[in-house]
C-alpha positions in Angstrom: 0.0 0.0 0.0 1.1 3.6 -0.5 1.2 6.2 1.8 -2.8 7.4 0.3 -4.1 3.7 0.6 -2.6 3.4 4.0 -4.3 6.7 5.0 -7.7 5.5 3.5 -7.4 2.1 5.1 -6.8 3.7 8.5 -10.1 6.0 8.3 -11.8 2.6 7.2 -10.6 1.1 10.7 -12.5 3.8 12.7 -15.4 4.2 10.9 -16.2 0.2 11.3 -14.6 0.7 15.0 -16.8 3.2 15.7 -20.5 1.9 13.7 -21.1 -0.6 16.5 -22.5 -2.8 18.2 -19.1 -2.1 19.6 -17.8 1.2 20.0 -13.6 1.5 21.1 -14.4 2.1 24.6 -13.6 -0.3 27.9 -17.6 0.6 28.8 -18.3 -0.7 25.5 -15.9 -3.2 25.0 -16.3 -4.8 28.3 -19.8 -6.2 27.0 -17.8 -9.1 25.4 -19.0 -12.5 25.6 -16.5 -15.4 25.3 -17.8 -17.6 22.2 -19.0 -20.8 23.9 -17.4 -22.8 21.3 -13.8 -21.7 22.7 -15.2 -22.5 26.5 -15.8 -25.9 24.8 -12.7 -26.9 22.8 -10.1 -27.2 25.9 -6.7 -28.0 23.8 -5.7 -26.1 20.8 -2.0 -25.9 19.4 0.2 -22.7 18.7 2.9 -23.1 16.0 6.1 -20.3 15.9 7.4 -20.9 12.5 9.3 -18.5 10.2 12.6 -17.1 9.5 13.8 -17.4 13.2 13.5 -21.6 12.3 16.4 -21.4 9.3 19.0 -20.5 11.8 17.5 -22.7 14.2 20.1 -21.3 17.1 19.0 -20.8 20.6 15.4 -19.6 20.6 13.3 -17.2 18.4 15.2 -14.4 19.7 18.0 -15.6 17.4 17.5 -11.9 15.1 17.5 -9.5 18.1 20.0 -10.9 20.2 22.6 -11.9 16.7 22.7 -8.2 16.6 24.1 -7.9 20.7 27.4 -7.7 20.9 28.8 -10.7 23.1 25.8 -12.7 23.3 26.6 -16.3 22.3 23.9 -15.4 19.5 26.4 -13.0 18.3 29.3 -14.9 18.6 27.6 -17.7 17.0 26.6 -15.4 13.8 29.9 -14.3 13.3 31.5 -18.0 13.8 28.9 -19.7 11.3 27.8 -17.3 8.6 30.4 -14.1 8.7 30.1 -10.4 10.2 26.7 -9.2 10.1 27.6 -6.3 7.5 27.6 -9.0 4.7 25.3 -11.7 6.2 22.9 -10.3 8.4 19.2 -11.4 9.8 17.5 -10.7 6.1 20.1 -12.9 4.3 18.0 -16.1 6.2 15.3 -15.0 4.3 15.7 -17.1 1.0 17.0 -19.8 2.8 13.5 -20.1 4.5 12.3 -22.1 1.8 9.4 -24.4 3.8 9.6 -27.1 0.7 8.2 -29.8 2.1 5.4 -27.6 4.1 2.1 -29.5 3.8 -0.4 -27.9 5.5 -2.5 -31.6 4.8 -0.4 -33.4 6.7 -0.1 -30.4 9.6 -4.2 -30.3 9.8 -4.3 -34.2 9.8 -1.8 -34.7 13.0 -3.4 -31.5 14.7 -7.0 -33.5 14.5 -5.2 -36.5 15.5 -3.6 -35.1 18.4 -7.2 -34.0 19.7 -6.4 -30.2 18.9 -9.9 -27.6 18.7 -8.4 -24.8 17.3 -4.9 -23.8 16.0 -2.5 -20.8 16.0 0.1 -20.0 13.9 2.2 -17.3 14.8 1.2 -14.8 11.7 4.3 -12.0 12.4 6.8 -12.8 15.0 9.4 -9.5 17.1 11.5 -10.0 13.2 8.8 -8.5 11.2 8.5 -11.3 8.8 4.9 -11.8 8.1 3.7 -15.3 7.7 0.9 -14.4 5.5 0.2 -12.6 1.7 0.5 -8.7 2.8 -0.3 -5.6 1.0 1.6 -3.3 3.6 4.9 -4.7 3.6 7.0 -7.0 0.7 8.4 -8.7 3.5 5.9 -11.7 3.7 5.6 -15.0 2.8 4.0 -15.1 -0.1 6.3 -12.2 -1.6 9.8 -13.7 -0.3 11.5 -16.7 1.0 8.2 -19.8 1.0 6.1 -18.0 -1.2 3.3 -19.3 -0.5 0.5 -17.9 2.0 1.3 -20.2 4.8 -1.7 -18.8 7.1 -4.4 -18.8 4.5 -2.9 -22.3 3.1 -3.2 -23.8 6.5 -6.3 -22.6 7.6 -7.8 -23.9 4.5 -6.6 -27.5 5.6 -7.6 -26.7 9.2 -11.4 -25.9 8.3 -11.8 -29.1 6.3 -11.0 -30.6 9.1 -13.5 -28.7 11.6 -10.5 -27.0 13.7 -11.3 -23.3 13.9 -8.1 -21.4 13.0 -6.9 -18.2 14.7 -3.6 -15.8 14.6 -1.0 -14.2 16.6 0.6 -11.0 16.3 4.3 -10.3 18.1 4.8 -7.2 15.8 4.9 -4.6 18.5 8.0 -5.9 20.0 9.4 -5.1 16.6 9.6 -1.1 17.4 13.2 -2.1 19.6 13.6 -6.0 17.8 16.5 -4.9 15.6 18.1 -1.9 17.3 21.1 -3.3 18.2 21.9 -3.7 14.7 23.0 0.1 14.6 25.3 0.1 17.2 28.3 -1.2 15.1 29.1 -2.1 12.0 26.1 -4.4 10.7 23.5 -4.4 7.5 21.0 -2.5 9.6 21.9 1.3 8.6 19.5 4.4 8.0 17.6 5.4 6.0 14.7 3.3 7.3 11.5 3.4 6.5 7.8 2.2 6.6 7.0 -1.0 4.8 10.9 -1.9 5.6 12.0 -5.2 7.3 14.1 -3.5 9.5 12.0 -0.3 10.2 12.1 1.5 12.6 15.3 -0.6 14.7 14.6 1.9 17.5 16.7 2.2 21.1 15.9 -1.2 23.4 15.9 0.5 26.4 14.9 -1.5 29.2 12.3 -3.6 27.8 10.7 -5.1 31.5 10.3 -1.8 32.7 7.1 0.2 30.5 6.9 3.0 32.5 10.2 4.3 31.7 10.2 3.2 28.3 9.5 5.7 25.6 6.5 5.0 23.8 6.5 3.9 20.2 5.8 6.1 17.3 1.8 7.3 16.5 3.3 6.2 13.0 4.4 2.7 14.1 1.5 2.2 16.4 -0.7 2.8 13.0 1.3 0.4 11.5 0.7 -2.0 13.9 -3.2 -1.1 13.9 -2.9 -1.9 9.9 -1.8 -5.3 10.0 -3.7 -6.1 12.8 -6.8 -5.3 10.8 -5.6 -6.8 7.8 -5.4 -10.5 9.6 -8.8 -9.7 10.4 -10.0 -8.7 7.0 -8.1 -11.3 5.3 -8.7 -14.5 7.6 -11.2 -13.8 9.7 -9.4 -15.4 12.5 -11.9 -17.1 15.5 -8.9 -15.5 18.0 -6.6 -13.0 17.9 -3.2 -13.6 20.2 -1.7 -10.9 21.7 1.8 -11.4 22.9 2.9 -8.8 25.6 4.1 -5.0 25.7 0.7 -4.5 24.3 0.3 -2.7 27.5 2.2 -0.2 27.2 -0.3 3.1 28.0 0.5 4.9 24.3 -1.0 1.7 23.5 -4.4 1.9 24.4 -6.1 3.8 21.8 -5.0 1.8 19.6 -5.9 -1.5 21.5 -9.1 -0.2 22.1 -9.6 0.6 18.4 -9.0 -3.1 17.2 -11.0 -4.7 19.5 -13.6 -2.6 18.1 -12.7 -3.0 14.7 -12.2 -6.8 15.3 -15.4 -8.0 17.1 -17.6 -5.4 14.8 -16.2 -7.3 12.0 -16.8 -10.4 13.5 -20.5 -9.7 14.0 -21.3 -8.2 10.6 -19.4 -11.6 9.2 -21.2 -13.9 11.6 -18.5 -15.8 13.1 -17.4 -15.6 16.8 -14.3 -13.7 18.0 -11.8 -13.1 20.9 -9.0 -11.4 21.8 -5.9 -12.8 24.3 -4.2 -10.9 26.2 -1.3 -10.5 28.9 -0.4 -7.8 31.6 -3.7 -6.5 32.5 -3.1 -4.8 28.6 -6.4 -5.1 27.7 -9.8 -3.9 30.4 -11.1 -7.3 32.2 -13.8 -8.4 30.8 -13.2 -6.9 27.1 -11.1 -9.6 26.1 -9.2 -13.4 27.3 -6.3 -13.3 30.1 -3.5 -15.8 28.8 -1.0 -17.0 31.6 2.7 -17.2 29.6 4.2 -20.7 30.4 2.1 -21.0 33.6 -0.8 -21.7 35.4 -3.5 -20.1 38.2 -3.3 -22.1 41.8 -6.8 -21.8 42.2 -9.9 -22.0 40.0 -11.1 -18.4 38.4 -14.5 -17.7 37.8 -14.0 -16.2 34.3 -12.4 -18.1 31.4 -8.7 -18.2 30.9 -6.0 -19.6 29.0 -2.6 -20.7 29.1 -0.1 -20.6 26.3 3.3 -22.8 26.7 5.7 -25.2 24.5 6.5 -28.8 24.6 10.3 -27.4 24.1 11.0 -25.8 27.4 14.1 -23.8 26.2 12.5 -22.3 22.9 9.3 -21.8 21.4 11.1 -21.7 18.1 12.6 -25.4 16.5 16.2 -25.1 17.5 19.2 -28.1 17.6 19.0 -27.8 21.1 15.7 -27.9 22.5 14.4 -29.8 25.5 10.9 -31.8 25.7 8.4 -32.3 28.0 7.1 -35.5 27.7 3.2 -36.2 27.2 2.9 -37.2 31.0 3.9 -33.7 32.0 1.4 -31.5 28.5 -1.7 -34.0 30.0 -1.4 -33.1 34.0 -1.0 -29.4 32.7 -3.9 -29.9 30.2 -6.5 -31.6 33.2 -5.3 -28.8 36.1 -6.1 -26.1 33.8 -9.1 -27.3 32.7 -10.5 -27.8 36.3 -10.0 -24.4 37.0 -11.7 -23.3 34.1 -9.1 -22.3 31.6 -7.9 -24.0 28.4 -4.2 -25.1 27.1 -2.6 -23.8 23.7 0.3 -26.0 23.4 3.4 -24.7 20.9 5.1 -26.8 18.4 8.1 -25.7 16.0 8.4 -27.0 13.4 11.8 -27.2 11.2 12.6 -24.8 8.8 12.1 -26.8 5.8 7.9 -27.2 6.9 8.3 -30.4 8.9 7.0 -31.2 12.5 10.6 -32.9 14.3 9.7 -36.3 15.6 9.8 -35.3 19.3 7.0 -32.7 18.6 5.0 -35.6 16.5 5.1 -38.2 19.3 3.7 -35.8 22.3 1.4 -34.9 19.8 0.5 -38.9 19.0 0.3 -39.7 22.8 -1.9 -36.8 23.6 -4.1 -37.5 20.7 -4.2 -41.4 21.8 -5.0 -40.4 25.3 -7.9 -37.9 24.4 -9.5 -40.5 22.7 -10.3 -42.8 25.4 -11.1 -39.4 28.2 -12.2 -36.6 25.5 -15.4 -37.3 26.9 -13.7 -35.8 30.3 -12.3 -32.9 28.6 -14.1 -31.8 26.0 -17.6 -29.5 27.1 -17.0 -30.2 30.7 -17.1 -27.5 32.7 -15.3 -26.8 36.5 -16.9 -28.6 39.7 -17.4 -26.8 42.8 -13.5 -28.3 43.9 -11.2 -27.7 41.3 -8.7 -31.0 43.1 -7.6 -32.7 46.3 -4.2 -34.3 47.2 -0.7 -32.8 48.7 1.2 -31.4 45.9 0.2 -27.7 44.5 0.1 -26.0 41.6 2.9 -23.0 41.2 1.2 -20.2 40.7 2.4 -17.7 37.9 4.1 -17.0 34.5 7.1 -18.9 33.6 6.9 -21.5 36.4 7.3 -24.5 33.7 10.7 -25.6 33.5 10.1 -28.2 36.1 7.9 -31.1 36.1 5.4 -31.6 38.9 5.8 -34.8 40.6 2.6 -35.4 41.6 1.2 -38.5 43.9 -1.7 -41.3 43.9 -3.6 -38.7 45.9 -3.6 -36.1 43.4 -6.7 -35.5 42.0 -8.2 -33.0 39.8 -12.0 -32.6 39.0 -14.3 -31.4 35.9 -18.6 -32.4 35.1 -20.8 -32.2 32.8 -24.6 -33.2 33.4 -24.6 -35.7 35.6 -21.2 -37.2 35.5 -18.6 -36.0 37.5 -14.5 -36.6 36.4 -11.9 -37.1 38.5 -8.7 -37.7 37.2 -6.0 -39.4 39.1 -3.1 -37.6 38.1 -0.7 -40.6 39.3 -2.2 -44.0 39.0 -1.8 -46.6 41.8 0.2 -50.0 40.1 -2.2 -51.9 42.1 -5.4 -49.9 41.0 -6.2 -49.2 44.3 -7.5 -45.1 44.9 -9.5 -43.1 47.6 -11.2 -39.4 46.9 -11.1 -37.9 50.3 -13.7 -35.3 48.7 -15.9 -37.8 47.9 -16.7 -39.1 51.8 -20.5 -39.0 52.6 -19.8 -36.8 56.0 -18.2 -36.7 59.4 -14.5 -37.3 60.0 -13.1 -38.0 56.6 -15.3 -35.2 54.6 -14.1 -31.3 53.8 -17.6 -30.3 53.8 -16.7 -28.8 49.8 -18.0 -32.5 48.3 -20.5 -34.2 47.3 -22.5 -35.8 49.6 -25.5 -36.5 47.4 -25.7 -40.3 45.5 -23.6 -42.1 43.5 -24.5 -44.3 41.0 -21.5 -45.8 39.2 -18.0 -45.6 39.2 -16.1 -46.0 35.5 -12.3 -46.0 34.9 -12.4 -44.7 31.1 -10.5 -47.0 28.4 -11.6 -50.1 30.9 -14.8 -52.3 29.6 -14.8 -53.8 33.0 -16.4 -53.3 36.0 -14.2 -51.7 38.7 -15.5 -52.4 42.7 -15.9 -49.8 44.8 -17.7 -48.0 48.2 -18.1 -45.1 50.1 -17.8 -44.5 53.8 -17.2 -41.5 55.7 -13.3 -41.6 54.8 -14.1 -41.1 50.6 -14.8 -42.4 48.1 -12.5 -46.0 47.7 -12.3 -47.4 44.2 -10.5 -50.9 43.5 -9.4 -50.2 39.7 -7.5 -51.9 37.3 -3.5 -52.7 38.1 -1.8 -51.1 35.3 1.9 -49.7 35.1 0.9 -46.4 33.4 2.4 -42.7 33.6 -0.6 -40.9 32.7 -3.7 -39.4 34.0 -6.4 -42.0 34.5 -10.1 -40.7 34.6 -12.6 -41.7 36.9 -16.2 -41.4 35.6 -18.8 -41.1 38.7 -22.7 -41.0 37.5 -24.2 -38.5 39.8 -27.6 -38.5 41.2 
């Protein structure tokens, strides 16, 4: 676009932002209603992909911190592909081919794995958009795949019935590549809109907003165009926000989107919402997302957390460290019983394929959804989120450690008349007891049930477990099985 189109697309934006039935206002925008499908769908994946993946050093900081002098990023650059002045972050650009991305085969072991909605990372902090662009030649479809990897895979996605939605990192991109003109490097003024570098501003100290000088109106309208421009060209069932969103100068512009975003949604007919971190956006106008971390206790509103299989890097690097699927399913179950729901991050390989360690916690999740989806899937949050001694860290960036957790450790979830409880660390010999579940006196919390039940299932077993109920819980003689995963417990309520 040139500077005129930009101008008219911008006037566009707040005349739909402004027509209703939302207006950008936090009265206004405060009247948002979380689409019960996404209340529903529990698990969805997150992919960061791009040019970040051809270096594959690190994590998907690689093009900020390759320009910081002394950082093993830096020293790694200079090492492997020569001083930044004649090889610097855009010279990864062709090599980010994708040639054996099939978005086919991605949708297929997404549904396998149990996923209900996917995002893909649509611009990342480098400024490399993921998608066909109008504002910038910098995109996928112009440069380096060309091919529209967002529209290609949604495509797929929606065959499949797996609503599709985006994330934006671009703010992050006003400081991304400053450190490029601190020495001698390929990032050099004149700079300007529309330019992969631009605007390679001062970092400053990023953690600390109130000090930090706000971005340009000019970048911040930037930022509003391609926001809208997702919207316009995907219609995208979630919009991801990644943080320094809230910085102050910010809200206008925040404000403006939503409006823009859900406005759109509603005169298109298709339901929308927004995440957010750092209290960026007004609670109530848009989701909460928990970076790499969880809530201790059950929330009354609807949440979500956002983390990787990789611990180390959200990005496919040489390097990275998995979880295992033991670790992505106790995460997935204590989220859910406090009434959030898990997007779990892959990376794939530069080249467009999903590395085997991705694919397998993928395959186990998948396999283990389809004998407890019922459990997951529609439930919604008891009135105890979960019993037992070990407890949930509360906070961002609490998982690089696995939770041991115990044959006590329970975690709960209903729907209609059937109550879950999964064990979170199954007995060898079978044998469990649900304090909550007493009838009364000694043994009860007096937060249970003490009303009837009926029958007692262990899901993925055709047989008939024994069981009773006394004062002391609920005591259930289950299958003996050596297994590392959660086991459900299906209890018919009356």
């Amino acid at each position: 676009m040139n500077a005129e189109q930009r101008t008219a697309y911008l006037n566009t934006i707040n005349q739909v932002a402004a027509q209703g039935p939302y207006d950008p206002t936090w009265e206004s925008l405060t009247q948002f209603t979380v689409p019960q499908w996404y209340r529903n769908a529990k698990f969805g994946i997150f992919i960061h992909w791009g040019v970040y993946s051809v270096p594959a050093f690190s994590n998907e900081w690689y093009p900020r911190n390759m320009y910081m002098q002394g950082s093993k990023e830096f020293e790694h650059h200079v090492a492997t592909y020569g001083p930044h002045k004649y090889f610097g972050y855009k010279d990864f650009v062709p090599m980010f081919k994708a040639e054996r991305f099939d978005p086919e085969a991605w949708a297929d072991l997404f549904a396998r794995a149990g996923a209900r909605y996917v995002v893909p990372v649509a611009e990342h902090h480098d400024g490399f958009q993921m998608y066909a662009s109008e504002l910038s030649h910098w995109n996928a479809r112009e440069m380096g795949p060309r091919r529209d990897i967002v529209g290609e895979l949604k495509e797929a996605l929606t065959k499949r019935g797996i609503e599709t939605g985006v994330s934006s990192h671009r703010i992050e991109h006003w400081f991304f590549m400053g450190h490029g003109k601190e020495f001698d490097s390929d990032i050099k003024e004149p700079l300007k809109v529309g330019d992969f570098y631009w605007p390679a501003m001062p970092e400053g100290d990023i953690g600390a907003l109130d000090g930090q000088p706000p971005p340009s109106d000019e970048f911040m309208q930037d930022w509003l165009l391609r926001c809208c421009e997702l919207v316009d060209k995907y219609q995208p069932r979630i919009f991801y926000f990644d943080w320094w969103i809230q910085h102050e100068a910010m809200k206008p512009y925040l404000r403006t989107f939503a409006a823009y975003y859900y406005n759109r949604a509603a005169e298109k007919g298709y339901p929308a919402a927004i995440n957010y971190k750092h209290e960026a956006y007004a609670f109530g106008s848009a989701v909460p997302d928990l970076e790499r971390g969880k809530f201790a206790q059950p929330r009354h509103y609807f949440w979500q957390t956002d983390t990787a299989i990789a611990r180390n890097s959200w990005c496919y690097t040489e390097g990275n460290v998995y979880k295992p699927a033991r670790e992505v399913l106790c995460d997935l179950v204590d989220i859910i019983s406090k009434n959030g729901t898990l997007l779990l991050n892959v990376g794939p390989k530069s080249d467009g394929t999903i590395g085997p360690e991705d694919t397998q916690v993928l395959t186990d999740i998948g396999a283990w959804l389809t004998v407890n989806g019922e459990a997951v899937y529609d439930t919604t949050p008891w009135r105890v989120s979960e019993e037992g001694p070990t407890k949930t860290v509360e906070g961002e960036f609490t998982d690089q450690k696995e939770t041991t957790f115990t044959p006590e450790d329970f975690r709960f979830v209903c729907r209609e008349n059937t109550l879950y409880a999964f064990v979170l660390r199954w007995p060898e010999d079978g044998k469990v007891t649900v304090k909550t579940l007493a009838t009364h006196g000694k043994g009860h919390s007096g937060t249970g049930y003490r009303g009837i039940i009926r029958d007692v299932q262990v899901l993925g077993h055709p047989d008939k477990v024994g069981w009773r109920r006394d004062e002391h819980g609920l005591h259930v003689d289950g299958p003996q099985m050596n297994t590392d995963l959660p086991v459900t417990l299906a209890l018919t309520l009356d």
